[in-house]
N, C-alpha and C positions, 0 to 999 in steps of 0.2 A: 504493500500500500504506500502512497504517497505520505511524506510528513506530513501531520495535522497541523504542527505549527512550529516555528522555530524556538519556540517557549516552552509547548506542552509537550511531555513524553508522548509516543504512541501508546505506552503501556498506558496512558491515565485512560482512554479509551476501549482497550481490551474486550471489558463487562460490555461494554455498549455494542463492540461489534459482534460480541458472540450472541446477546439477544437482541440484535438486531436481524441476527444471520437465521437463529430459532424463530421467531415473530413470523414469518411468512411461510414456514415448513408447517408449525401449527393452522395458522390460517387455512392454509391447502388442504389439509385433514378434514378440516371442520366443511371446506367447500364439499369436497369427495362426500362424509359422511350426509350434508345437505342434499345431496345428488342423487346415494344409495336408499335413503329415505323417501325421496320422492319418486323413486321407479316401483320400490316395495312395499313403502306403508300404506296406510290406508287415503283415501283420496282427501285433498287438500279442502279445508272448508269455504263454504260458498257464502254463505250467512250469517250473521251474528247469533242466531239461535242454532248452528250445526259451531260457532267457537266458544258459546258453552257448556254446548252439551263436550266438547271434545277436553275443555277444562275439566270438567265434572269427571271426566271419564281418568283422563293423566294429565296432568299438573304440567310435567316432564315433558311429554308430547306437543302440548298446549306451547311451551316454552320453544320445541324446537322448530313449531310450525310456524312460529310467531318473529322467526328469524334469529334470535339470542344468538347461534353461530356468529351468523355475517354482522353483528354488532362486538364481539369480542373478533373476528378476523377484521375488520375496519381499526378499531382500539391497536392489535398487534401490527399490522400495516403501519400504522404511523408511528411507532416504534421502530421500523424499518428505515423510514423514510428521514426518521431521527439519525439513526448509523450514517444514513446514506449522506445526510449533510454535512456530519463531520467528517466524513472517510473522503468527499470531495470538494468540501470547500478552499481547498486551497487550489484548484482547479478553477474554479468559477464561482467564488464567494457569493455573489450579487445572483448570481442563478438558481442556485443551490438554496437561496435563501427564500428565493420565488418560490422555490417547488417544495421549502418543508412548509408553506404558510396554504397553498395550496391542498397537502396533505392533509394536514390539520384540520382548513374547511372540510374537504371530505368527506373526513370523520365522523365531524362534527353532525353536518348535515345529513349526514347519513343516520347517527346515532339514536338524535336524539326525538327524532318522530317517533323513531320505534320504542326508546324508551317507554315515551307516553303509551304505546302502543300494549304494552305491557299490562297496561289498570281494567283490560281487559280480562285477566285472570280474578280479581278480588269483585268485580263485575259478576261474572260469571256466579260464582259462591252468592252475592246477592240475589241475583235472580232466581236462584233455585231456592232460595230461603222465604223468596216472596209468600207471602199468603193472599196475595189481591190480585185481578188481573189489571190493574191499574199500577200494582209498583212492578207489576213483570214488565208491560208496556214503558213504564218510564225507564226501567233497568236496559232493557232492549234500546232503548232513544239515545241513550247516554252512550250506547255501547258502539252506535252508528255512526256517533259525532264521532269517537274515538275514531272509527277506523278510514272516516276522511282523512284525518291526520295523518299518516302514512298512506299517499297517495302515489300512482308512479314518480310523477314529476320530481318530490323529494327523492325518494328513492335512488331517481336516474340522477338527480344534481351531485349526489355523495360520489357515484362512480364515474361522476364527467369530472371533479374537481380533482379526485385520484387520476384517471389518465391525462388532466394537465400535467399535474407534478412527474407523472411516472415521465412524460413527453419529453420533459427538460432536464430531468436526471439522466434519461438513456442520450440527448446531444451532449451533456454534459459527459458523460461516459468516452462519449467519443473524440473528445480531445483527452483523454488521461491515458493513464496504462494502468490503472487498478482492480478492473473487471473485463477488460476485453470486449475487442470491437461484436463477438459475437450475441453478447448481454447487449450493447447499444441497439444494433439493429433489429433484435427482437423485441426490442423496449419500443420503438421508435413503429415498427407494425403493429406492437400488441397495443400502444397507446393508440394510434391512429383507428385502428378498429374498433377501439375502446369509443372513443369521439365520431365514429361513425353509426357504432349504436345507437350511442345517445340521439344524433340528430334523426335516426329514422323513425327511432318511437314517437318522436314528434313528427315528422313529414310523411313518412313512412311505414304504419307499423307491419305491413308486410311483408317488409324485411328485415325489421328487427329480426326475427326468429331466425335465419339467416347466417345475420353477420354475428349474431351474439354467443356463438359457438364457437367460431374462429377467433371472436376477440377474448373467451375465455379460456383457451386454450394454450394464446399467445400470451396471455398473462401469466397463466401456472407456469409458464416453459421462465418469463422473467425471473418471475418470486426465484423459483430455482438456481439462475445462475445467479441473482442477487445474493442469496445465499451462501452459495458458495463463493463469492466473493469477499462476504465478510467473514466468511469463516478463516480463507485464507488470511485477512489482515490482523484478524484474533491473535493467530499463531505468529504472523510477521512481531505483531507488540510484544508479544512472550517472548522471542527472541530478543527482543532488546534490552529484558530485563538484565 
């Protein structure tokens, strides 16, 4: 890896590149396990009345239908993107800095709908407690507004603010030598594909389904050689111990 600074050890960074380099292997898991879920469980609910019955049913379920995955792999991604800024800011400081504030939104954006999205479980437990059909109906109203909240548009804003920053880490990439031109240019198709999702769910949604295969694809193949890039610089800092 590149010196981080002419001041700071690489060792002081170590911890940071090793869960930096972990943060996206788990990620991937949690996407795969998301994937093998939705081929084999049972079918995804339609209604506010089939997400509490599906509460009522597992708690567990309820949590993983609900997305909890892709909000703790979002959380770990910008733990990534955290590595990634110090492992290449002395490359492109001013770039670098673009694309952790970009991650971050992301994150954020992505997170925190679904958080709320969440009060749909302690929802659920009232509804079935109702004794009236006037507090099932209000419990049901409440449950509706919820899940406006976590509509696509948020959704797709988390994953277009991630393939900005991924955009500008992977040309960042390609002026260094720390991860290799082949991490750039699959960062730089898998971002681009990433930003072409996103505009077709809006112009297009015909072909979302489509390009959003290949843009996920191109992404697991990143996270991966991300990884392994900061794994190597882990080990680069231990040697300077």
């Amino acid at each position: 890896m590149e010196k981080m600074s002419t001041q700071t050890p690489a060792t002081t960074w170590r911890s940071l590149y090793r869960t930096g380099a972990i943060a996206p292997l788990v990620a991937l898991a949690l996407y795969l396990g998301e994937f093998a879920l939705m081929i084999f469980g049972e079918p995804f609910p339609a209604t506010i009345e089939e997400w509490y019955a599906l509460a009522q049913r597992s708690k567990l379920l309820a949590l993983w239908y609900l997305n909890s995955p892709d909000m703790i792999s979002f959380a770990l991604l910008g733990v990534m993107f955290l590595a990634l800024y110090v492992a290449l800011r002395q490359v492109h400081p001013s770039r670098m800095l673009i694309a952790l504030y970009f991650a971050v939104l992301g994150a954020v954006t992505f997170i925190v709908p679904r958080t709320l999205h969440l009060a749909l479980l302690p929802l659920s437990d009232l509804h079935a407690a109702a004794t009236s059909a006037a507090q099932r109906a209000m419990y049901l109203a409440a449950g509706e507004g919820l899940s406006q909240v976590s509509t696509a548009t948020p959704r797709t804003l988390g994953f277009l603010f991630m393939a900005v920053a991924g955009l500008i880490v992977s040309l960042v990439i390609l002026q260094g030598r720390s991860f290799g031109k082949a991490a750039a240019y699959v960062g730089v198709v898998g971002s681009t594909a990433a930003l072409a999702n996103f505009t077709a769910r809006l112009v297009a949604p015909a072909i979302a389904p489509i390009v959003m295969p290949i843009n996920g694809l191109l992404w697991f193949a990143w996270w991966i050689m991300i990884s392994v890039g900061l794994f190597r610089g882990a080990r680069a800092a231990s040697k300077e111990e």
